[in-house]
Structure formats: C-alpha cells, structure tokens
C-alpha positions as CSV (number, residue, x, y, z in Angstrom):
1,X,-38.7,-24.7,28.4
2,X,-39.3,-21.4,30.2
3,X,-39.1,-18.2,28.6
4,X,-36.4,-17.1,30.8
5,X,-34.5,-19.8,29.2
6,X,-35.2,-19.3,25.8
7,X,-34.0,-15.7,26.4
8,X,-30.9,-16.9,27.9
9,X,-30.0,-19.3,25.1
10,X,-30.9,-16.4,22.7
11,X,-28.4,-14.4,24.6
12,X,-25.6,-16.4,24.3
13,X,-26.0,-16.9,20.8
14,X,-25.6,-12.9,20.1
15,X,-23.0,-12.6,22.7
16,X,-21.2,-15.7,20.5
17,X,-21.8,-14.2,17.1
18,X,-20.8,-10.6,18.6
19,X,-17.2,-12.2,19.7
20,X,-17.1,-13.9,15.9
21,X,-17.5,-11.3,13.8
22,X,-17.4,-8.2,16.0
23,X,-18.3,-5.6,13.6
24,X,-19.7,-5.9,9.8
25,X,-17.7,-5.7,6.9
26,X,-19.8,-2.8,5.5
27,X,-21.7,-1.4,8.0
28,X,-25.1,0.3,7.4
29,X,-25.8,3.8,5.9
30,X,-27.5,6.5,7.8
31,X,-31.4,6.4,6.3
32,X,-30.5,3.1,5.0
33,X,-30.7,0.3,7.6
34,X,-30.7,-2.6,4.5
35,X,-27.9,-2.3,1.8
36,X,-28.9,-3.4,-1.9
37,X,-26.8,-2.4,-5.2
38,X,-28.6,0.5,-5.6
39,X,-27.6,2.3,-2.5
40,X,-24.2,0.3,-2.7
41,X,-24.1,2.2,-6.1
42,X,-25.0,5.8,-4.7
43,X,-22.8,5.3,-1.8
44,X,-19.8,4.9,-3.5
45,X,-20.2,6.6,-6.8
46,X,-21.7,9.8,-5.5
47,X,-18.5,11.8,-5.6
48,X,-17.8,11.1,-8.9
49,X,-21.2,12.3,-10.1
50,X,-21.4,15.4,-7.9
51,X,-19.9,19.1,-9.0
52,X,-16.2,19.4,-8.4
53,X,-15.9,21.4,-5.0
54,X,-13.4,23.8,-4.3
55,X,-11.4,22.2,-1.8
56,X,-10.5,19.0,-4.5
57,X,-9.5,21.9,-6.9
58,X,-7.4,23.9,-4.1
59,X,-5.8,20.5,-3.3
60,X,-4.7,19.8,-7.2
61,X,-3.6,23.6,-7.5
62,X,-0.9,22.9,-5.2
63,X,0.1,19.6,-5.7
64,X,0.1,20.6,-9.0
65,X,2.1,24.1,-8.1
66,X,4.4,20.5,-6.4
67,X,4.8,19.1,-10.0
68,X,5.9,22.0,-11.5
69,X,8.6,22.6,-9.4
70,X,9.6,18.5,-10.1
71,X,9.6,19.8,-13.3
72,X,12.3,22.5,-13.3
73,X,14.6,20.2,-11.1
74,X,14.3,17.5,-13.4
75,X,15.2,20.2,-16.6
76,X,17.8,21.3,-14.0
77,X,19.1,17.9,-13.5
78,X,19.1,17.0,-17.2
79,X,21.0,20.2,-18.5
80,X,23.0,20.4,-15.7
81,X,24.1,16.8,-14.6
82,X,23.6,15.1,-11.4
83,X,26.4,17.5,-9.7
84,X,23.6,19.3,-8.8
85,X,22.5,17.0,-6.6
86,X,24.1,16.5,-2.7
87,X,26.2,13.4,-4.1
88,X,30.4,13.6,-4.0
89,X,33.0,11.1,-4.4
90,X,32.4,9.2,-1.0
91,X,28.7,9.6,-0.9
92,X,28.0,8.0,-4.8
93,X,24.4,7.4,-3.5
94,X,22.5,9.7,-1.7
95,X,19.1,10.7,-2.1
96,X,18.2,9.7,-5.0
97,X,18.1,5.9,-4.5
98,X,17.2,6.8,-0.8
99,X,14.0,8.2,-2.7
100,X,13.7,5.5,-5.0
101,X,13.9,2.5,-2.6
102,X,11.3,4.3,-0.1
103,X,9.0,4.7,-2.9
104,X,9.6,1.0,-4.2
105,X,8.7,-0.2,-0.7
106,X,5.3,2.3,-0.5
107,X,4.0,0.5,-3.4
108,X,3.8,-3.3,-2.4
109,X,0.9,-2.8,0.1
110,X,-1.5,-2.9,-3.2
111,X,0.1,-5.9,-4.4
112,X,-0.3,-7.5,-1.3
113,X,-3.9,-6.7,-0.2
114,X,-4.6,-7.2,-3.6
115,X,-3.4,-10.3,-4.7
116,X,-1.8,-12.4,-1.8
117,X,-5.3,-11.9,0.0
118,X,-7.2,-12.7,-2.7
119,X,-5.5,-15.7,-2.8
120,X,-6.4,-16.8,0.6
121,X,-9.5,-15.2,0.3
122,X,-9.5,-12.4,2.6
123,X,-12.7,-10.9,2.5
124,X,-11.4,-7.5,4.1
125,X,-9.7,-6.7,1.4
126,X,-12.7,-5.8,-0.3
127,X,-12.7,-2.7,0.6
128,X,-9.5,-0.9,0.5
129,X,-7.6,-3.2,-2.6
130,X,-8.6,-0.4,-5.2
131,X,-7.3,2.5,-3.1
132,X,-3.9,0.1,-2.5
133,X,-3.5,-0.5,-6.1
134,X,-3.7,2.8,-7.5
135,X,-1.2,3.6,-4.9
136,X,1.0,1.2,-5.8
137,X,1.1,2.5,-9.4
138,X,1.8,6.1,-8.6
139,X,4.5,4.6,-6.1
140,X,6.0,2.7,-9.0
141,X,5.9,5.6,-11.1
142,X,7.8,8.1,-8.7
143,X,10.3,5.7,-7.8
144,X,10.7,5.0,-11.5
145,X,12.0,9.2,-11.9
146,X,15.0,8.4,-9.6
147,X,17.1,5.8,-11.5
148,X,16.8,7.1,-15.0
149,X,17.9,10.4,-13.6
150,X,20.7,8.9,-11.8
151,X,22.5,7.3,-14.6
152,X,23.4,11.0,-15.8
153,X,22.4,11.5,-19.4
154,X,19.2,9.2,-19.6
155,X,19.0,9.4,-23.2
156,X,21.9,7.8,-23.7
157,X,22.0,5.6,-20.6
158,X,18.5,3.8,-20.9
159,X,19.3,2.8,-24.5
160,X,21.4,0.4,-22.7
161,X,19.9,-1.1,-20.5
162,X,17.0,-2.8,-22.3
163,X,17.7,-6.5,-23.6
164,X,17.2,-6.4,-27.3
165,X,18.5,-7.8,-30.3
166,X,20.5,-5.2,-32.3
167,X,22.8,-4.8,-35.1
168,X,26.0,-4.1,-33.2
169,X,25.4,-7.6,-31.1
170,X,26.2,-5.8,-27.8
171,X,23.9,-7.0,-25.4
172,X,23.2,-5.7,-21.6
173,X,25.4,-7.0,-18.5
174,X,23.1,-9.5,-16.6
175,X,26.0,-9.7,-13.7
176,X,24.8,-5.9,-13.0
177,X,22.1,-5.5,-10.4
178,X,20.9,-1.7,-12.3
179,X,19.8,-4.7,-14.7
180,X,17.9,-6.4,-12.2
181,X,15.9,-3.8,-11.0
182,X,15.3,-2.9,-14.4
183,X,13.3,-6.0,-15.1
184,X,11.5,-6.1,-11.4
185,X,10.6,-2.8,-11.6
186,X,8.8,-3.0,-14.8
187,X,7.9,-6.2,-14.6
188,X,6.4,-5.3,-11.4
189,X,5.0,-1.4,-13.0
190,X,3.1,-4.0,-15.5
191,X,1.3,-6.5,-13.7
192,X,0.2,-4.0,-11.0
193,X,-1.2,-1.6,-14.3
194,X,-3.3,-4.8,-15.7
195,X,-4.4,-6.2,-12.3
196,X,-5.9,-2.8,-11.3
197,X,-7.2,-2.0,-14.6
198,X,-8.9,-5.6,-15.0
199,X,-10.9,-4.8,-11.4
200,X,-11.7,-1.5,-12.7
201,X,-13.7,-2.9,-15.9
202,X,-17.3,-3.7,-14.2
203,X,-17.0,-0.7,-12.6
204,X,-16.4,1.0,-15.2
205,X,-18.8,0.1,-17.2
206,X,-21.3,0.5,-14.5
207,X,-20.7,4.3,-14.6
208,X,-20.4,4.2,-18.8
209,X,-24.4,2.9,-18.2
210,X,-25.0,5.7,-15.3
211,X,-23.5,8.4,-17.6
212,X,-26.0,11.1,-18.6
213,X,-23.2,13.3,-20.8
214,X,-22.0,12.2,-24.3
215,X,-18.4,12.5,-23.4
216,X,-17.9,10.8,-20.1
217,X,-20.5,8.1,-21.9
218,X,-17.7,7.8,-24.5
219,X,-14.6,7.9,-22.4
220,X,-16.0,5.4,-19.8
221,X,-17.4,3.2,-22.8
222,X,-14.0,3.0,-24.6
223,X,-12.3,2.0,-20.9
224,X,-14.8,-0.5,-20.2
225,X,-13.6,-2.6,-23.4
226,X,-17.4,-3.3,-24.4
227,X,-18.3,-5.0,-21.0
228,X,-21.6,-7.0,-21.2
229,X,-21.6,-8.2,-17.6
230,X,-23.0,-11.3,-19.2
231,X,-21.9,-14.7,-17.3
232,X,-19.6,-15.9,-19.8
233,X,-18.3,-11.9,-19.3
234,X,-17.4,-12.6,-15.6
235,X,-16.4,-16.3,-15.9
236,X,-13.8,-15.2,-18.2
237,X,-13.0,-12.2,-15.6
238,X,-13.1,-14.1,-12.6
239,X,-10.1,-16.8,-14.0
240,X,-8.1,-13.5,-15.9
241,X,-8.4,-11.5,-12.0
242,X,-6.5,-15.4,-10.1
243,X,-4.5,-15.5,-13.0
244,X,-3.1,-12.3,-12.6
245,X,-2.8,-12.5,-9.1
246,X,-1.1,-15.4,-9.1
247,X,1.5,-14.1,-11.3
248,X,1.4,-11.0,-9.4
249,X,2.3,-12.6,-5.4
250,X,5.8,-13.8,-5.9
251,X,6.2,-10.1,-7.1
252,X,5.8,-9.0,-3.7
253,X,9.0,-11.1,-2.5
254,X,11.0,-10.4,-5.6
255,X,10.8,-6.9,-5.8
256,X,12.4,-5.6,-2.7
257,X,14.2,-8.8,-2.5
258,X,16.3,-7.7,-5.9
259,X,16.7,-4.3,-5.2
260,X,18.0,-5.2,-1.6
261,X,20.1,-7.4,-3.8
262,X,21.7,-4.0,-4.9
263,X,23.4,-3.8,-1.9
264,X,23.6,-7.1,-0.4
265,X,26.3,-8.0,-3.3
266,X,28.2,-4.8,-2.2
267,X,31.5,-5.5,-0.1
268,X,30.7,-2.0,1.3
269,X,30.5,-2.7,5.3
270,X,26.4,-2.4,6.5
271,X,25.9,-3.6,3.3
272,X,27.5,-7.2,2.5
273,X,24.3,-9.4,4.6
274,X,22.1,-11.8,3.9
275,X,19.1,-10.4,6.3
276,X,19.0,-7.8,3.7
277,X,15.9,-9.7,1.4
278,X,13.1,-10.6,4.1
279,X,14.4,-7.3,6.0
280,X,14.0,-5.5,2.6
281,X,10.3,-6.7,1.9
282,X,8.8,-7.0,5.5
283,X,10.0,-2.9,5.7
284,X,8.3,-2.7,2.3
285,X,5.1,-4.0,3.6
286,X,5.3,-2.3,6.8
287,X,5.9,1.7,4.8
288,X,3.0,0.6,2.5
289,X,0.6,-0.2,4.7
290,X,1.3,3.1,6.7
291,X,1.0,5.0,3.3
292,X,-2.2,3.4,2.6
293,X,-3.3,4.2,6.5
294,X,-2.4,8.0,5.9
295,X,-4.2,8.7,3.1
296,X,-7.1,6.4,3.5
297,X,-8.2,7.8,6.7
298,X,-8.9,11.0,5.4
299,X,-10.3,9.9,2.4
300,X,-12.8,7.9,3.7
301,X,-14.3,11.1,5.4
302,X,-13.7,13.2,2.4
303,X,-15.6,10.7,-0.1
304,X,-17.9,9.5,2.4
305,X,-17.1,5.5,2.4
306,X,-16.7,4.6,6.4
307,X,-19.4,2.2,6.1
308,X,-17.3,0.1,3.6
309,X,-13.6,1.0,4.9
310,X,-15.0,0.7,8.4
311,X,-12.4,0.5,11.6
312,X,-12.3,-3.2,11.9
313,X,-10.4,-3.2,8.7
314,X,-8.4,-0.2,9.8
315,X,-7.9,-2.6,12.9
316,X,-7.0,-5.3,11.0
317,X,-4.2,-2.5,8.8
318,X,-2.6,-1.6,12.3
319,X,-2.1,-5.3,13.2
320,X,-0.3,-6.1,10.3
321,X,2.1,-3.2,10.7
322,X,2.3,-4.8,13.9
323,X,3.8,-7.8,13.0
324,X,6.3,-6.0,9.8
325,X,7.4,-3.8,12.3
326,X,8.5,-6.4,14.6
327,X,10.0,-8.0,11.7
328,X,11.5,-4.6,11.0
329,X,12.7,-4.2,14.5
330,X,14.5,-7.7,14.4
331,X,16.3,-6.6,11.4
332,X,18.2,-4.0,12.9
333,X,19.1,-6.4,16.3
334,X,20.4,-8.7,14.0
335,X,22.4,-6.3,12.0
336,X,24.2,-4.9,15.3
337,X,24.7,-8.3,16.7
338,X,26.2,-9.7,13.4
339,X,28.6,-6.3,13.1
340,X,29.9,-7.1,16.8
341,X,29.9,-10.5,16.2
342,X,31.9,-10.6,13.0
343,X,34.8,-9.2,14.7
344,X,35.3,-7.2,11.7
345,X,36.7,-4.2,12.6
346,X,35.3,-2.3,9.6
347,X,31.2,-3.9,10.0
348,X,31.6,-3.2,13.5
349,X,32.6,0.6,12.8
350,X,29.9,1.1,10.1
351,X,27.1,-0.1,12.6
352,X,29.0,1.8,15.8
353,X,28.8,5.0,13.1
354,X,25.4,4.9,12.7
355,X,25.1,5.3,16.5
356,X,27.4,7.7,17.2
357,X,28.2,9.4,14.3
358,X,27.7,13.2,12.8
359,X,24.4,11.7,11.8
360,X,23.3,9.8,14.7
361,X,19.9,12.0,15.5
362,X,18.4,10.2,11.9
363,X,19.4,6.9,13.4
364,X,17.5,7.6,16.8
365,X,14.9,9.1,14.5
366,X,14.2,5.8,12.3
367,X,14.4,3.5,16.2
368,X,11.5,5.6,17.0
369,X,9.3,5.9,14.6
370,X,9.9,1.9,13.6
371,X,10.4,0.3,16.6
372,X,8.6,2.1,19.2
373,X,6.1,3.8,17.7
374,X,4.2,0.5,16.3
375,X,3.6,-0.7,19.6
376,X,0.8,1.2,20.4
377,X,-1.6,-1.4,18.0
378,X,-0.7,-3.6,20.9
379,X,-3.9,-2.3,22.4
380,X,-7.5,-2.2,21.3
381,X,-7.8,2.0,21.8
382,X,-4.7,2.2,19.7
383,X,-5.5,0.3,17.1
384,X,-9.6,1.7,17.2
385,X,-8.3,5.4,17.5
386,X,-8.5,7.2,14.4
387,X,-6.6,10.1,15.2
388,X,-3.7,8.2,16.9
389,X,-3.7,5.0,13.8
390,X,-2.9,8.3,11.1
391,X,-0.4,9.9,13.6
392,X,1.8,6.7,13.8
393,X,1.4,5.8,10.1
394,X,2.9,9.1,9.6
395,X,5.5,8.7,11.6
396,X,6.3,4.9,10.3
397,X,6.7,6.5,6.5
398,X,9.1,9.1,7.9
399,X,10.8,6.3,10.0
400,X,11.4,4.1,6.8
401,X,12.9,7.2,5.0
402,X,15.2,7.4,7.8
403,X,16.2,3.6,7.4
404,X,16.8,3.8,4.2
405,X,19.3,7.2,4.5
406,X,20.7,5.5,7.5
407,X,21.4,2.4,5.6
408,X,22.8,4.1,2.2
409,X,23.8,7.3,3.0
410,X,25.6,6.9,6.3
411,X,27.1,3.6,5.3
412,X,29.0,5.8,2.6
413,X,29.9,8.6,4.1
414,X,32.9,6.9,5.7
415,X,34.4,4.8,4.1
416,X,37.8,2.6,4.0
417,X,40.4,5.8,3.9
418,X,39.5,8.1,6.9
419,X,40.7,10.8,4.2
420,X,38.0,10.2,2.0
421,X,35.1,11.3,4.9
422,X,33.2,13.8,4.2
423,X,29.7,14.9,5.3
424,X,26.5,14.8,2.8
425,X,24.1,17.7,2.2
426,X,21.2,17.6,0.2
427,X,21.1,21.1,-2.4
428,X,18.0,22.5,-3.3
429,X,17.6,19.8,-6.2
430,X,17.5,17.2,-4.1
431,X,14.7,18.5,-1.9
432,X,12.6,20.0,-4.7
433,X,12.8,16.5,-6.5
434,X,11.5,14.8,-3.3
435,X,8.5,17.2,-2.4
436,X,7.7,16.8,-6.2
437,X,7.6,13.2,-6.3
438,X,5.5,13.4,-3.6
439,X,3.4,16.4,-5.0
440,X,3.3,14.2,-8.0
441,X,1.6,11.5,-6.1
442,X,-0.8,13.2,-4.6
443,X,-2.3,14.9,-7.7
444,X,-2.4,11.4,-9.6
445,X,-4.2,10.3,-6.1
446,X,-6.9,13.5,-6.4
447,X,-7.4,12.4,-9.6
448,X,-8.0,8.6,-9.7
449,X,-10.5,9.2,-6.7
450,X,-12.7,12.0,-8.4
451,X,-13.1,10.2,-11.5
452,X,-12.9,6.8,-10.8
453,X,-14.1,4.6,-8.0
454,X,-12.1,4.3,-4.8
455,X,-13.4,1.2,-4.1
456,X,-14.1,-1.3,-5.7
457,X,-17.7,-1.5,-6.3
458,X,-18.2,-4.8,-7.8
459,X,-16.4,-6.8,-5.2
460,X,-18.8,-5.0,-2.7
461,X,-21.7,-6.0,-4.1
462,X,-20.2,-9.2,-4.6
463,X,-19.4,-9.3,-0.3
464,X,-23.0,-8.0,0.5
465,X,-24.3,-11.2,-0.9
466,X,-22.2,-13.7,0.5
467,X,-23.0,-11.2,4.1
468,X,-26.9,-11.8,3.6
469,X,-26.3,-15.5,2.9
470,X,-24.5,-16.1,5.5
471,X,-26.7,-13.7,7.6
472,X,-28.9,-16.0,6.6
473,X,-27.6,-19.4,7.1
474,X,-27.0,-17.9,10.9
475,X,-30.8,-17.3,11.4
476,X,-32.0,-20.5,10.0
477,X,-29.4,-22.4,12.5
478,X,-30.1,-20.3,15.4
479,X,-34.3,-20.6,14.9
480,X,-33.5,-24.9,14.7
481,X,-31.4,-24.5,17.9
482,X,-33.9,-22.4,19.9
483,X,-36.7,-24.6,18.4
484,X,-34.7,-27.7,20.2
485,X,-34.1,-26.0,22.9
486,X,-38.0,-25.0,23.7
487,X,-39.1,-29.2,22.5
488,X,-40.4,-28.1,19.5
489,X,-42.1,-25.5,20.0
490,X,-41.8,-22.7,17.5
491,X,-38.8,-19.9,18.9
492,X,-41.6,-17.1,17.8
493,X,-43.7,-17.9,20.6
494,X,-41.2,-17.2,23.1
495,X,-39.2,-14.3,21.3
496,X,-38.5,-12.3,18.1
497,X,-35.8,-13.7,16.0
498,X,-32.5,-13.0,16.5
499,X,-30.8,-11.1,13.9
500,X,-27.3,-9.2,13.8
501,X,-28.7,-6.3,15.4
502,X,-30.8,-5.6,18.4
503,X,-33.5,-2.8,18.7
C-alpha cells in the first residue's frame, strides 16, 4: 500500500476518534504536556498551600459583613415573632418557604452528579461532584433556617416535631406534611454530609502527608480517620462510596417530591395537582445545576482547574438544563391547560391571576428566564460560550425564585372571599434573611475551597489511568489496523504513530 494511503487511513482514524471523544476529560497543563499524580497533585492543591490573598479575604469580609446581618434578622425574628415578616392573614406563606423550597431545589444537583452518575458510571462527573456536593450541603443548611423560624417560637415548636419515645406518650402527627419534610430534609442533610465527607478521606489524607506545619498536620490527620491508602483501605472505600450512593439516589426523587407534597395535598386552587412531584424535582435539578454553573465558572479561573472542569463538561451541564427546563416548561402548559380544562371556576382564576394579576411582571419574569432563556444550549456557541453559559445560569436561579413566589405567594394572595385580598410586601426582615442566607452560602463556599479540595483529587487520578489505558488500547488497535492495511508491513515505515494529538 502506498503511503498516500496509509496517510489517508491514518486520517480517518483521528477524524473518527476526534468525533468520539471530542475533547479530553482533563486536558493538559501549560509546561506539562503529560499528566502524572504529581502534577495532578500540584494542580489541584496549589491553592490550598499558597498564602491567603487579599481578594479571598475581601470576599469573606463581606459575605461575612452578609452573615451578620442574617444574624440580627434572625434575633429580630425570634424576639419579635414572625409579624415581622411580609406574611398577613391571606398570604400565611410568603417568603419564607418561597426561600426554603428554592434553596431545597439548589441542593439536589450534588446528589445527582454525585451519586445517580456514579451509578451509571459517568466519568464526567469526576470533576465537578465535589464542588456539587459541598453545595448541596450549604443549600440544605440555608434552607434548613427557614422552617424552624417559621413555626414561631422554635424552641418550643421543634420539641415537637421529632418522633421520640417520651413520658407523656404524645407522639408527632404523621398525617402532617411539616412532618414529612422533617424527615426528608434531614434524612437528605445526612446522607449528603457522609457521602461528601467519605470522598473527601484520600484526599485528605493526601494533604495530612503534604503538610509541613504541626497544626494543619494534626487537623487534616484527625479528618482523615487514620487513612492508610492500603488496598484493603480502598476496597472497603470503594463498597462504603456505592453503598452510600445507592442509598443516596432515590433521595433525589423523594426530596422535592415530599415537599411538593406540601402543597399538592392542599385544596388551595394552583395547588391541588398531581404534576406537582416530577415538576417539583426536574425544577430542582434544573436550579441546581444553574447554581453549580454560576459559581463554578468563576471558580475554575480563580483556583486554576480548567484543565479538569474543562468546557466539554460545562457542555455537557448546559444540556442537561436543557432537557429540566423543557421539563420545567411542560409543567407550566400542563398547569394552564388543566386549570381551563377543569372547568373550575376557582383553578381557572388562580392560573388566569397569575397572568394578569397585580403581580403578573414576576410571572412573565419566571417564562423568561425558564422557558426561553434555556434555549440558547440548543446551539454549540451557546453551550461552548463561557460568558453567555454564566449569564443564563443566572438568570435560570432567578427564574426558579420567581416560580416558586408565583406558585406560593400569588396563589394566596387571593383567595376564596374577594374580601380577604390583599397585596404582599416583603419588610426589611424578609429581605435581610434572604441576602443572608445567601451571604451565608457563599462564605461556607470561600471556605470549603481554600482549605479543602474542590475537586476531587483521588477520582482524578483514578480517571487519568483509565484515560492512558484506554489511550492506550486506541494505539495498539490503530498500529494492527494500519499494519493490515500496509500487508504487514510495519505502520512506522510509512508514518509516526497516531496519538490523540497532532504536532
């Protein structure tokens, strides 16, 4: 065979493997064409070892200035009752579950990068699960604030709600969904804690062995749990990590589905469906992947990891907030169409309401950002497109606040007796609770990623293996096929191997 045939079979083998696996999952370091765990580990731990810079410390000074302020309106709250908030006799629920929900919904995207696609053995999730789960937590945690301060006088109120033996034989009302969510939600808070923290162990013990001071040597020693990274060490890890993530994926359909079940058993009108659980947890999916979007895109820049989060997985983030917010988009067809179907004159005014109501603009708001706005990963540059993939994920979060206001708040403020309308306001409270939830999230965020790995370090190492294998497996198959192709002869006399990149 000629050699202007061998370098025609040699092309369409790259051009095949290029349409495969179009780009790598970690792609190589500047000054480092050929990754090992060494660079793996300089890469990604570097920012922990380096001196604290003054933009991370600006950053925590205001979110924590944020947390303060959370502070005084939760001691306002507490002294002065839940008056203080926007709610009145129509509008029972206004934006404190809005707040809760919307935070409940941010916090399934680490559950299901982490353990759904683990289960089917995603490899991409490699690289953003850590950053997912932490967020999950802190999204758990927030959303946690909103319900115990809604019942009032927590000290009094929580006593009741947990399910324990005690000497007066009075035990909690099971028919009440506030019972429900009090077993998802920390049921939930608990298996995302020990499924993060178990992937954090080889890592942490890898920076326990890299610590040069005596205290960080002690406080990453006594976290790793006396890690050995010996093989009956990681057999024992590998079965605890499916374990747990088993247990933890029908979590990621119960969740949402039980506190949409808060409403769905209402007779209030927009509230009595059945669409509410899949329309509950593909909008949950959809607002947590756009919350990991935002804040992963600039942290990848700021911690210097776009060669492990690279844009194929952001890619592969903006299709599946694709699909949710499709699903998302159905959801409110159906809702409409069931309303004017019904012939109820009461579900028909409750949907016709939120489109022409006082409060319309927040319903044209949340069509917007959730409908229309996830169309633009229908194509390649919007999808590739840094800039535009953090604009729209931005817009989706505010888009799912809107939903849930539209569905809770606007659904209330008329009700039955036309002389029981009456318009909602959020006070001061209100806001300064919100901002410091979300104040509070960001600092716990600043300070997982400066002294902990953002990514998870072992699984990396872990993926670069399976990468060179299978790099080369490729190789050996496409030196046999060129060696057929030239009758035997060897493919180095006609050409230079092929490998995964040219030049």
């Amino acid at each position: 065979m000629s050699t202007v045939a061998i370098a025609e079979v040699r092309a369409k083998a790259l051009k095949a493997r290029a349409e495969l696996e179009p780009t790598p999952w970690i792609a190589p370091v500047k000054d480092q064409p050929k990754h090992d765990d060494s660079n793996i580990n300089k890469s990604l731990l570097s920012y922990i070892w380096k001196d604290t810079d003054q933009g991370w410390l600006k950053m925590l000074g205001l979110t924590s200035a944020g947390v303060g302020l959370l502070t005084f309106a939760i001691i306002v709250t507490v002294v002065k009752g839940i008056g203080m908030w926007g709610n009145n006799k129509t509008v029972g629920w206004g934006w404190g579950i809005t707040n809760f929900v919307w935070w409940i919904g941010i916090g399934h995207a680490g559950t299901l990068i982490s353990a759904i696609l683990l289960l089917f053995q995603q490899k991409w999730r490699t690289s953003i699960n850590r950053f997912a789960e932490a967020m999950t937590l802190f999204a758990v945690v927030c959303a946690g604030l909103y319900p115990i301060l809604h019942t009032g006088r927590p000290w009094l109120a929580i006593y009741w709600l947990f399910p324990y033996p005690n000497t007066m034989w009075i035990w909690p009302n099971f028919k009440s969904p506030l019972m429900w969510d009090v077993f998802a939600v920390s049921t939930y808070l608990t298996t995302s804690l020990l499924f993060w923290y178990l992937g954090l162990i080889p890592d942490v013990a890898s920076l326990r062995d890299a610590s040069v001071g005596t205290l960080r040597r002690k406080i990453y020693g006594v976290l790793a749990l006396g890690w050995t990274g010996s093989a009956r060490a990681w057999n024992h890890y590998k079965i605890a990590y499916l374990l747990l993530a088993g247990i933890a994926t029908p979590l990621v359909l119960s969740v949402h589905t039980i506190v949409s079940f808060d409403f769905a058993v209402a007779v209030i009108p927009g509230w009595h469906t059945t669409i509410f659980p899949p329309y509950f947890v593909a909008g949950a999916v959809f607002s947590g992947f756009a919350m990991v979007c935002t804040l992963m895109l600039p942290a990848r820049k700021i911690l210097g990891i776009e060669h492990v989060i690279t844009p194929r997985h952001i890619e592969l983030m903006c299709k599946v907030m694709l699909l949710t917010g499709m699903i998302v988009t159905y959801g409110y067809v159906m809702e409409h169409f069931a309303s004017f179907y019904s012939a109820n004159p009461y579900e028909y005014f409750a949907f016709y309401n939120r489109r022409a109501g006082p409060m319309n603009h927040i319903f044209f708001l949340m069509v917007f950002c959730n409908c229309i706005t996830p169309h633009l990963f229908w194509t390649k540059w919007g999808r590739t497109n840094l800039w535009a993939v953090w604009v729209a994920s931005i817009f989706i979060n505010i888009g799912m606040w809107c939903e849930r206001f539209v569905i809770f708040v606007i659904s209330l403020h008329r009700d039955f007796l036309p002389s029981s309308w009456v318009a909602f306001h959020p006070t001061w409270v209100d806001i300064s609770l919100y901002v410091g939830t979300i104040c509070l999230f960001l600092t716990l965020m600043l300070l997982f990623v400066r002294f902990l790995p953002a990514v998870a370090v072992s699984e990396i190492k872990e993926l670069r293996l399976e990468m060179e294998h299978a790099e080369h497996a490729a190789h050996e198959a496409e030196t046999a096929t060129m060696a057929a192709a030239s009758g035997g002869v060897p493919p180095a006399a006609h050409a230079a191997p092929i490998s995964g990149k040219e030049g």
